[in-house]
C-alpha positions as CSV (number, residue, x, y, z in Angstrom):
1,X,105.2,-6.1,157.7
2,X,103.0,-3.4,157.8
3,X,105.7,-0.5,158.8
4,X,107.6,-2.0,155.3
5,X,105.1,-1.6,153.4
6,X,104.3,1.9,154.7
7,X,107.8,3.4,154.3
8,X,107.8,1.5,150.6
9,X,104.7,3.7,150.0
10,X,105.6,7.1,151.7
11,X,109.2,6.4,149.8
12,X,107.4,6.1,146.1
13,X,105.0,8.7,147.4
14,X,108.6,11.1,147.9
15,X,110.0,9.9,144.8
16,X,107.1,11.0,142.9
17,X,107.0,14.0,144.0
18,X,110.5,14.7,143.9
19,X,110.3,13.3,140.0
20,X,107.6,15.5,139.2
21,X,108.8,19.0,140.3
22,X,112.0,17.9,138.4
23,X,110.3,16.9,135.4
24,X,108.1,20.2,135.6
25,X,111.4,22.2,136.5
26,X,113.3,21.2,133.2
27,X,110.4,21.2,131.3
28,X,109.7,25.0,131.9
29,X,113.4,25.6,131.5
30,X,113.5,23.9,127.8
31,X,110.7,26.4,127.0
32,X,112.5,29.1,127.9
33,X,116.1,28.3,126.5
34,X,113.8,27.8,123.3
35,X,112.5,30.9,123.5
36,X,115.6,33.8,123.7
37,X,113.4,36.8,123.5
38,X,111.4,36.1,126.7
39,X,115.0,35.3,128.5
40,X,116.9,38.5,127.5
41,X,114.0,41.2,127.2
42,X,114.0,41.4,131.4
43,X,117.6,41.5,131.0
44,X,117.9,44.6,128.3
45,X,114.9,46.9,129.8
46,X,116.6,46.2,133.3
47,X,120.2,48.0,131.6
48,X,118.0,50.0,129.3
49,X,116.2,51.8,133.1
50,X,119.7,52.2,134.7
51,X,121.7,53.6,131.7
52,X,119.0,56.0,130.9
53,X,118.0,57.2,134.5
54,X,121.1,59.6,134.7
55,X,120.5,61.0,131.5
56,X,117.3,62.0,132.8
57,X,117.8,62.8,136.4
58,X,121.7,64.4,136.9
59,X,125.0,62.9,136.2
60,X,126.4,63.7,139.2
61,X,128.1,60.4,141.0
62,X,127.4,61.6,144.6
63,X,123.4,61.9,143.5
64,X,123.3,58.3,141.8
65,X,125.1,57.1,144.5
66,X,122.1,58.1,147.0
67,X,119.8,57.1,144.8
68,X,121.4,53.6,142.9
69,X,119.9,51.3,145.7
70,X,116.3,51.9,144.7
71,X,117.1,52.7,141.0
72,X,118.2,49.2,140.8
73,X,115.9,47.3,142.8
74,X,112.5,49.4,141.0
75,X,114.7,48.2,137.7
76,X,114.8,44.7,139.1
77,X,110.8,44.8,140.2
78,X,109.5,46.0,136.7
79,X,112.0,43.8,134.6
80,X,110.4,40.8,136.6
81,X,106.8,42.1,136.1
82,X,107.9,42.3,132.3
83,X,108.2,38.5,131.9
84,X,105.7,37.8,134.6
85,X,102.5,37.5,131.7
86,X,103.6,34.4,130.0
87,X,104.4,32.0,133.2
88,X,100.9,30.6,132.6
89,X,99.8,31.6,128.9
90,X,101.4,29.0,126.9
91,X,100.5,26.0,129.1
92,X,96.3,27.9,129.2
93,X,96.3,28.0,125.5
94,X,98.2,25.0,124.8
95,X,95.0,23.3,127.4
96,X,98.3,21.6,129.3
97,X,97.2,23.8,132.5
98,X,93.8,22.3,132.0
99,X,95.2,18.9,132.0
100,X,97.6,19.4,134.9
101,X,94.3,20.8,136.7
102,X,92.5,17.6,136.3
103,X,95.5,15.5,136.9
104,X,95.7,13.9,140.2
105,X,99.3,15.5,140.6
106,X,99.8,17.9,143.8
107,X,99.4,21.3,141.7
108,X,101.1,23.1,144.8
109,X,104.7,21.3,143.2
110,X,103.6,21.8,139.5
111,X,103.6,25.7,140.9
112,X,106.3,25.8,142.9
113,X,108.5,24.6,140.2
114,X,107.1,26.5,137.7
115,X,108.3,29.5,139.6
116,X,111.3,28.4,140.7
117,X,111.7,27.8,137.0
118,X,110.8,31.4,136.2
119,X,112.8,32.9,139.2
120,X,116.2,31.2,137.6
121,X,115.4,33.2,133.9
122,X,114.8,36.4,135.6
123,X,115.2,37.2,139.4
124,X,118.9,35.0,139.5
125,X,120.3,36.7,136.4
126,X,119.1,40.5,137.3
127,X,120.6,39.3,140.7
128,X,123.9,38.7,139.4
129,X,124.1,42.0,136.8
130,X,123.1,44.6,139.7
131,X,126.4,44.9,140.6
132,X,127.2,45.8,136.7
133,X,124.6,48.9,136.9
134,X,125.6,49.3,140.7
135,X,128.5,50.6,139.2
136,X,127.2,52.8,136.6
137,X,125.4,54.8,138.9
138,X,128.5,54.8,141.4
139,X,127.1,53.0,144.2
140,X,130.3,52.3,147.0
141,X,132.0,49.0,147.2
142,X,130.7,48.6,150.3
143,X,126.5,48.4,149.0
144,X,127.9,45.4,146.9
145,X,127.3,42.3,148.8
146,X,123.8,43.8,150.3
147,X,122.6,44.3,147.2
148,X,123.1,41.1,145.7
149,X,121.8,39.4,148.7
150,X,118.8,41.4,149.0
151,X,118.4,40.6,145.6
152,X,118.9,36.9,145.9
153,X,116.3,37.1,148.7
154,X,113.6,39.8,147.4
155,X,113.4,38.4,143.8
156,X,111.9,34.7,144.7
157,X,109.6,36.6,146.2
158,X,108.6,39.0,143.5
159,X,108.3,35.7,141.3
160,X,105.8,33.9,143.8
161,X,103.6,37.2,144.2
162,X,103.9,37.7,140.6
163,X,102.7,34.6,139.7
164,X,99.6,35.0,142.0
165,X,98.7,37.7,139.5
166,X,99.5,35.9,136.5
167,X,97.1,33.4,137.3
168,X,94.4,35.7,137.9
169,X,94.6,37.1,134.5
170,X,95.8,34.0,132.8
171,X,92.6,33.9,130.6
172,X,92.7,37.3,129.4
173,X,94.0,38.5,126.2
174,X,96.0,41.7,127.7
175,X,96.6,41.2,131.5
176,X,100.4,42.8,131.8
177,X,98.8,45.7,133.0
178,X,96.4,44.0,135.1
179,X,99.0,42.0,136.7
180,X,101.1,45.4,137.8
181,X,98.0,47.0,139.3
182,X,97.0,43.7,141.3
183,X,100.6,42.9,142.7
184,X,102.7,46.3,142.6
185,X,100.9,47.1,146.0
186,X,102.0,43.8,147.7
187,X,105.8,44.3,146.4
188,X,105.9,47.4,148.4
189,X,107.7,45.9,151.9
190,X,110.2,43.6,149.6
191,X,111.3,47.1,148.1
192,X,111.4,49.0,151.2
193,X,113.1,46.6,153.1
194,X,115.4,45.4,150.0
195,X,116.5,48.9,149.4
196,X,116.9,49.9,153.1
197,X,119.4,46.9,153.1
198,X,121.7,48.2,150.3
199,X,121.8,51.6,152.1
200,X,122.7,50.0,155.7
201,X,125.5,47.7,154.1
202,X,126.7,51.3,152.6
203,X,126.8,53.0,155.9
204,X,128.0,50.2,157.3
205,X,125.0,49.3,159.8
206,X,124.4,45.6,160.5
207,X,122.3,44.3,157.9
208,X,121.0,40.9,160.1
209,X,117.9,42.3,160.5
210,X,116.7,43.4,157.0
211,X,118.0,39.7,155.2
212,X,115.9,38.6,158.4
213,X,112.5,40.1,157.2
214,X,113.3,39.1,153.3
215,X,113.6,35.8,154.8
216,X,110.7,35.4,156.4
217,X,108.7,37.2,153.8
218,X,110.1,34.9,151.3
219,X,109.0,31.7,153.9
220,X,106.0,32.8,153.6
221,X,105.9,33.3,150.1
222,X,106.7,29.8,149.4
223,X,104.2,28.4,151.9
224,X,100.7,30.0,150.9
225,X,101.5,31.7,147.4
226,X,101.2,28.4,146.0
227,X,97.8,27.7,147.1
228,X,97.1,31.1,146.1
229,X,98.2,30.6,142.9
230,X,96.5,27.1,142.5
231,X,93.1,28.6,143.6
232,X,93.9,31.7,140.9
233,X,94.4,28.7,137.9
234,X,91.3,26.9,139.1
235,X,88.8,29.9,139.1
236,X,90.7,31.2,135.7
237,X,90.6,28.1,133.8
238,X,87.1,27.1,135.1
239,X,85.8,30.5,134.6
């Protein structure tokens, strides 16, 4: 009788959870559906950066193509950083991050889903234009698939360490900035390795090893940069 009533509890216990990071998914979702400029400004200064790059570098195809991997992943980093302020400043002014802190609720899902929900608006569909401003700057065929999935790996990631930032400066009037000079030095090895990717798929070097390392970094990333980011709302909001 015992065991039933155990697996009854650790099955609500699931359910709940389950329910909740849906519930906080859709919510955030909503929000930003509602709200068109926050969806498409990542999206227009991420063309804007590789439609005006040759114009001020050289037009030639055989320099862009040398260069287009890290053109487009630098355009994919800032464009995240672009919409990274407001994943916490509605809900702090609003005092719904207040609540949620109060609220007996596991904040490491309320997070999680809050930038999964973010990741969707921003890393996903920069992920699935690269190949758009891949071609403008005459990158080969053959970069094509590693740069969409480094992309689909490295961007999750830029969201999670992004948010870590954004809750740091989630009380403060102007943190953009702030939030670029506290994270910009841990996106370093998801560029390095994200870019170095693109360039082995080009050459045509096995590319195992590099979605490897984005793959760990990324496991990582979704263990402790919640808790980070919980312990960043908690001395925010308290201080």
């Amino acid at each position: 009788m015992e065991k039933i009533v155990t697996n009854e509890q650790s099955g609500s216990e699931g359910s709940s959870v389950s329910g909740l990071f849906g519930a906080v998914l859709k919510r955030d979702l909503m929000l930003a559906y509602r709200k068109k400029s926050d969806l498409f400004n990542p999206l227009i200064f991420f063309l804007m950066v590789a439609t005006l790059f040759p114009l001020g570098v050289s037009p030639e195809p055989d320099f862009l193509a040398e260069i287009a991997p890290g053109v487009v992943w630098v355009a994919a980093l800032l464009a995240t950083l672009l919409s990274m302020d407001g994943l916490f400043k509605s809900d702090f002014e609003d005092g719904t991050l207040e609540q949620t802190l109060l609220s007996p609720q596991p904040l490491f899902v309320v997070v999680l889903a809050k930038v999964l929900a973010h990741w969707m608006m921003s890393g996903l569909p920069l992920a699935l234009l690269a190949p758009l401003l891949a071609v403008m700057l005459f990158l080969p065929a053959e970069g094509m698939s590693g740069l969409m999935l480094s992309l689909l790996l490295g961007t999750p990631t830029l969201s999670l360490v992004g948010a870590i930032g954004a809750a740091l400066t989630v009380g403060l009037r102007k943190g953009g900035v702030l939030i670029s000079l506290l994270v910009l030095p841990l996106y370093i090895p998801v560029l390095i390795f994200g870019t170095s990717a693109v360039q082995a798929a080009v050459t045509g070097l096995p590319l195992a090893g590099f979605f490897a390392l984005l793959g760990a970094i990324l496991a990582l990333g979704l263990v402790l940069a919640p808790l980070a980011i919980g312990a960043a709302l908690r001395i925010s909001v308290s201080g």
